[in-house]
PAPAVO-327029 format. One record per residue (C-alpha): residue in one letter; x negated, y negated, z negated. Coordinates in nm, 2 decimals, decimal comma, always signed. Each point is the difference from the previous one (the first is absolute). Layout:
BEGIN
<site resn="A" xx="X" yy="Y" zz="Z"/>
...
This chain:
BEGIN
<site resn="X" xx="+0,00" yy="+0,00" zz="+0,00"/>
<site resn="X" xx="-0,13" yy="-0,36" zz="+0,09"/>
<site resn="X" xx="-0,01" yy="-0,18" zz="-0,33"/>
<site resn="X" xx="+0,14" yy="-0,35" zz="-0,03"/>
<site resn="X" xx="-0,14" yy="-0,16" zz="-0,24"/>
<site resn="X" xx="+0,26" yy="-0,20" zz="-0,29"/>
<site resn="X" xx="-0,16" yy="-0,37" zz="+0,16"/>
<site resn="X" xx="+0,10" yy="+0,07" zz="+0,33"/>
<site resn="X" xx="+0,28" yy="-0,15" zz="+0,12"/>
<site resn="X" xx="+0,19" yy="-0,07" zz="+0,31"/>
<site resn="X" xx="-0,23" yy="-0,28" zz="+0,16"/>
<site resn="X" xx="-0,27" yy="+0,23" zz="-0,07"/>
<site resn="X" xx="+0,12" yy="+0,28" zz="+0,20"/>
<site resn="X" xx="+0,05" yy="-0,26" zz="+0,24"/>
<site resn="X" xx="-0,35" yy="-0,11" zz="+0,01"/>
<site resn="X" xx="-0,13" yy="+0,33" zz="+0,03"/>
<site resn="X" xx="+0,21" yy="+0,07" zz="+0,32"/>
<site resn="X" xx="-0,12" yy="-0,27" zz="+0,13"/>
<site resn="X" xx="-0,36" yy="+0,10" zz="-0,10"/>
<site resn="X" xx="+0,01" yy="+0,33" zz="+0,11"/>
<site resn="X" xx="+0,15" yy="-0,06" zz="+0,33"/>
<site resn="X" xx="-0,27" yy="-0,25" zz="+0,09"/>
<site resn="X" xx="-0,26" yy="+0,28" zz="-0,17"/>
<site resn="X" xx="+0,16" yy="+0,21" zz="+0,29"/>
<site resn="X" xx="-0,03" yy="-0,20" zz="+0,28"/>
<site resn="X" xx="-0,34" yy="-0,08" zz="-0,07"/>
<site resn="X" xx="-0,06" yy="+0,38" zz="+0,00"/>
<site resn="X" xx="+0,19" yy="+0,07" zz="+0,29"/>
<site resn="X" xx="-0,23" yy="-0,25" zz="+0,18"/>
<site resn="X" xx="-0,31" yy="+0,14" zz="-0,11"/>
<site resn="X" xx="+0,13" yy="+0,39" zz="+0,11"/>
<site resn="X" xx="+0,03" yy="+0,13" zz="-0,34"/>
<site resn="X" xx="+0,33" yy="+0,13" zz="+0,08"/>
<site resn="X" xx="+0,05" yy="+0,24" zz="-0,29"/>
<site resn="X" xx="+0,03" yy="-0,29" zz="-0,23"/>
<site resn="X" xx="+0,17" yy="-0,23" zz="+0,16"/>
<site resn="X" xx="+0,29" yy="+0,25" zz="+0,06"/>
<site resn="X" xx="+0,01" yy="+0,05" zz="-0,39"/>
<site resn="X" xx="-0,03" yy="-0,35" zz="-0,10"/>
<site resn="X" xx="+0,25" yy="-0,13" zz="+0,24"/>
<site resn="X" xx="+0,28" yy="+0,23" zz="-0,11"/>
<site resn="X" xx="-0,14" yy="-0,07" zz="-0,39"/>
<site resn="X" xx="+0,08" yy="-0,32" zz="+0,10"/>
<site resn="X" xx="+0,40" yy="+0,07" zz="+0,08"/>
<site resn="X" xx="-0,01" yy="+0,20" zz="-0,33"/>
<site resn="X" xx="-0,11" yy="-0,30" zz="-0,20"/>
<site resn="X" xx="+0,23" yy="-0,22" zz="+0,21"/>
<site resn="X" xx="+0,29" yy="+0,25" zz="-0,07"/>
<site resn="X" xx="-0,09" yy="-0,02" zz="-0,34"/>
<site resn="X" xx="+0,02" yy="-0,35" zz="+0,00"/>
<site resn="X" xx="+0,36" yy="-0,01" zz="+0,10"/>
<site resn="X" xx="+0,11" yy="+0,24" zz="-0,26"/>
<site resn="X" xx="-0,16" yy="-0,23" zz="-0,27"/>
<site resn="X" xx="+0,18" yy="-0,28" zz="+0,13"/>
<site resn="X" xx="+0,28" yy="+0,23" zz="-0,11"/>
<site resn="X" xx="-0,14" yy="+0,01" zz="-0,32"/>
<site resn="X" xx="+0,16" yy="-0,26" zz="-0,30"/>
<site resn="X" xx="-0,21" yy="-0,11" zz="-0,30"/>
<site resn="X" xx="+0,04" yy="+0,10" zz="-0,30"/>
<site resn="X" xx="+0,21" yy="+0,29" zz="+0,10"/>
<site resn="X" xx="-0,05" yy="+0,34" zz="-0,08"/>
<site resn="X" xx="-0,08" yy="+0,18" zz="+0,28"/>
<site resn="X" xx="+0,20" yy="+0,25" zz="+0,18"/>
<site resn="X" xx="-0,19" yy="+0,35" zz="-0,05"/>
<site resn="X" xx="+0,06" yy="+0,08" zz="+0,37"/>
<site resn="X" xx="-0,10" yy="-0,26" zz="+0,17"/>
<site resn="X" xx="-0,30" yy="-0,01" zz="-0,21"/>
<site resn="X" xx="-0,10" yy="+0,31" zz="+0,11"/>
<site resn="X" xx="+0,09" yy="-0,05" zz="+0,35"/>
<site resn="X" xx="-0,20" yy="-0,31" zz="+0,01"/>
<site resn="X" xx="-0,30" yy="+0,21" zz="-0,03"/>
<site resn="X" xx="+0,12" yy="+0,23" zz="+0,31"/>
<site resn="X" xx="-0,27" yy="-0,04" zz="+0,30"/>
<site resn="X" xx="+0,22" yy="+0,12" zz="+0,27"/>
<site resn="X" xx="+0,14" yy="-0,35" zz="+0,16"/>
<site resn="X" xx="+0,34" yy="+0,16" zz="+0,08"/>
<site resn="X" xx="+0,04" yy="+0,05" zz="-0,35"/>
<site resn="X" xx="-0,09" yy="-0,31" zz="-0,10"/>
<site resn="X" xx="+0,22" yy="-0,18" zz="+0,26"/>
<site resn="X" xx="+0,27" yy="+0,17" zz="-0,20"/>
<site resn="X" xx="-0,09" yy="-0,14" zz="-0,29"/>
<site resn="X" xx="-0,06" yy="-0,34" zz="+0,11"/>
<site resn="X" xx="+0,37" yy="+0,04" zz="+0,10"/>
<site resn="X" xx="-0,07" yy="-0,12" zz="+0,33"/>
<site resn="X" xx="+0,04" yy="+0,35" zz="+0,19"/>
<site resn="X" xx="+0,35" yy="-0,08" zz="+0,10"/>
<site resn="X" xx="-0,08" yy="-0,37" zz="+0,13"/>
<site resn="X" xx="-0,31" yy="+0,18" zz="+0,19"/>
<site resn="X" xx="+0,22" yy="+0,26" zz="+0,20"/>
<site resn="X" xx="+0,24" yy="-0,24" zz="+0,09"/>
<site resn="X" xx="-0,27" yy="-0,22" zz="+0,11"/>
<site resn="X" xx="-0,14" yy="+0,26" zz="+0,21"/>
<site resn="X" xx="+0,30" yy="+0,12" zz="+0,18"/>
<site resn="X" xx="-0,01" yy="-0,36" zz="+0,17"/>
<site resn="X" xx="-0,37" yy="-0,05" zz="+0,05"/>
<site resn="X" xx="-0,15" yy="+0,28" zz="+0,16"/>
<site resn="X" xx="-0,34" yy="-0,14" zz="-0,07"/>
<site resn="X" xx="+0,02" yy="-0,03" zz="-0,33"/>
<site resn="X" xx="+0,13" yy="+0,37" zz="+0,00"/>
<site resn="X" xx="-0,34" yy="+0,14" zz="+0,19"/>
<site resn="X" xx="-0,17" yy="-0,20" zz="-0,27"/>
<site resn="X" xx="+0,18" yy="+0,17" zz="-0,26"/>
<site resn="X" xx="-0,05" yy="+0,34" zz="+0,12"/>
<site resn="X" xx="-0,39" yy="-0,09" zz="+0,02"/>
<site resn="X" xx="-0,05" yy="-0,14" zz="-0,31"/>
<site resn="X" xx="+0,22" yy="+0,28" zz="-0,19"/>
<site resn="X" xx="-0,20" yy="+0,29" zz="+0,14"/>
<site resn="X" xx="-0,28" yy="-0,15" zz="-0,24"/>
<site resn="X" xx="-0,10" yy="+0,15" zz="-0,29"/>
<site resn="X" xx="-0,22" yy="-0,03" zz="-0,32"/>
<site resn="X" xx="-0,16" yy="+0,35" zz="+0,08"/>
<site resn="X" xx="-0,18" yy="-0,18" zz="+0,29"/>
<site resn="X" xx="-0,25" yy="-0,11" zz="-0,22"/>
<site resn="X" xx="-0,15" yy="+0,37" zz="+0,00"/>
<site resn="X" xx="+0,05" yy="+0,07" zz="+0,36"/>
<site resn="X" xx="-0,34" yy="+0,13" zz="+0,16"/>
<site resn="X" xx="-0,04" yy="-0,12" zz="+0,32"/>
<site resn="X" xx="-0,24" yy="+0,17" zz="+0,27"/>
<site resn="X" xx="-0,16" yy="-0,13" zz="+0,31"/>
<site resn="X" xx="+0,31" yy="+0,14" zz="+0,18"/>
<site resn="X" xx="+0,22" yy="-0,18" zz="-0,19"/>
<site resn="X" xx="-0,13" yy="-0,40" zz="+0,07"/>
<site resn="X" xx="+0,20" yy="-0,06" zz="+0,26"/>
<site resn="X" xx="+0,33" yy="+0,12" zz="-0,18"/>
<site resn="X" xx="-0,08" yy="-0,17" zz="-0,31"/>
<site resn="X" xx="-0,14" yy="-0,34" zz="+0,18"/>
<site resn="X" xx="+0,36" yy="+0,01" zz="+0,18"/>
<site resn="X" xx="+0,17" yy="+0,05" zz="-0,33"/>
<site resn="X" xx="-0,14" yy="-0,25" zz="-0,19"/>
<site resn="X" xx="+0,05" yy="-0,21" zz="+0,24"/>
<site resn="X" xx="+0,33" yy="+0,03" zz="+0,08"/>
<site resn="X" xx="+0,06" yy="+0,04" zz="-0,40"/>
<site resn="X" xx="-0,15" yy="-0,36" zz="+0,00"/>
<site resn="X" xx="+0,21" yy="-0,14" zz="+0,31"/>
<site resn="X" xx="+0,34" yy="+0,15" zz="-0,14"/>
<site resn="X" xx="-0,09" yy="-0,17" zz="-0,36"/>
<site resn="X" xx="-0,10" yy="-0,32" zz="+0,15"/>
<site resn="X" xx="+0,21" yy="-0,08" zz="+0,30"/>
<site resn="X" xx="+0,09" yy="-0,36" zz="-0,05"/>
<site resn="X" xx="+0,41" yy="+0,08" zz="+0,10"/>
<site resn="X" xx="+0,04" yy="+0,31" zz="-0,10"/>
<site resn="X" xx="-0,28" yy="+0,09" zz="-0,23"/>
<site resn="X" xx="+0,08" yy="+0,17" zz="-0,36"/>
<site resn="X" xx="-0,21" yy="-0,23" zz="-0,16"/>
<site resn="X" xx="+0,17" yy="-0,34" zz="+0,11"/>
<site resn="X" xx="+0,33" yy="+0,19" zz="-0,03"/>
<site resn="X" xx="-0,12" yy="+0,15" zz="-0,36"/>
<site resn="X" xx="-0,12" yy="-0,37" zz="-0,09"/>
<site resn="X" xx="+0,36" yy="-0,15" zz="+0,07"/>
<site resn="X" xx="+0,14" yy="+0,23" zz="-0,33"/>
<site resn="X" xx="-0,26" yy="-0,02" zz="-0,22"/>
């Protein structure tokens, strides 16, 4: 489990979704492909997370659930718990690209981080971090810009 720790707080998560996307592209660029897949679906986690602490009142006690759903690393999940699963879908019944974005960024997952890659692999990975990258940051119908206008 990723562990939050009690300081951080919505603007935080924020920041580091930012942070790690940029880490990403700076990656990507330099043909370290392997991380820059993993950081830039990290950074829809932490931007998903976000959302879901906008969610989040102070001084109440939280719910037990969505606690531990907010430490869930799979970003359907999570989109769930943001509660914005149901605004997605509906979105992307309309806006087809936003839909092959979806479908992109949703087939990551935390486990990438210990994917070997071989010399027959570059060209696969160097396509899907790429594209990972392109359906996160597309400036219409990115998840990110889509992500930063709920959280």
């Amino acid at each position: 489990m990723w562990y939050i720790p009690s300081t951080m707080n919505r603007a935080d998560l924020q920041k580091l979704a930012e942070l790690r996307i940029q880490e990403a592209k700076l990656l990507l660029d330099n043909r370290f492909h392997e991380g820059a897949y993993y950081l830039a679906g990290y950074a829809i986690e932490c931007a998903l997370k976000a959302c879901i602490a906008k969610k989040t009142k102070a001084h109440d006690f939280p719910d037990l659930k969505l606690a531990k759903d907010s430490y869930e690393h799979n970003l359907s999940s999570l989109l769930k718990t943001a509660g914005l699963e149901a605004l997605l879908m509906a979105e992307l019944r309309i806006n087809r690209k936003l839909a092959n974005n979806w479908k992109t960024v949703s087939g990551w997952s935390v486990e990438a981080r210990y994917e070997p890659f071989g010399p027959g692999d570059i060209l696969d990975l160097t396509n899907h971090a790429a594209d990972l990258y392109s359906a996160i940051m597309d400036s219409e119908d990115g998840l990110l810009p889509w992500l930063k206008k709920h959280w």
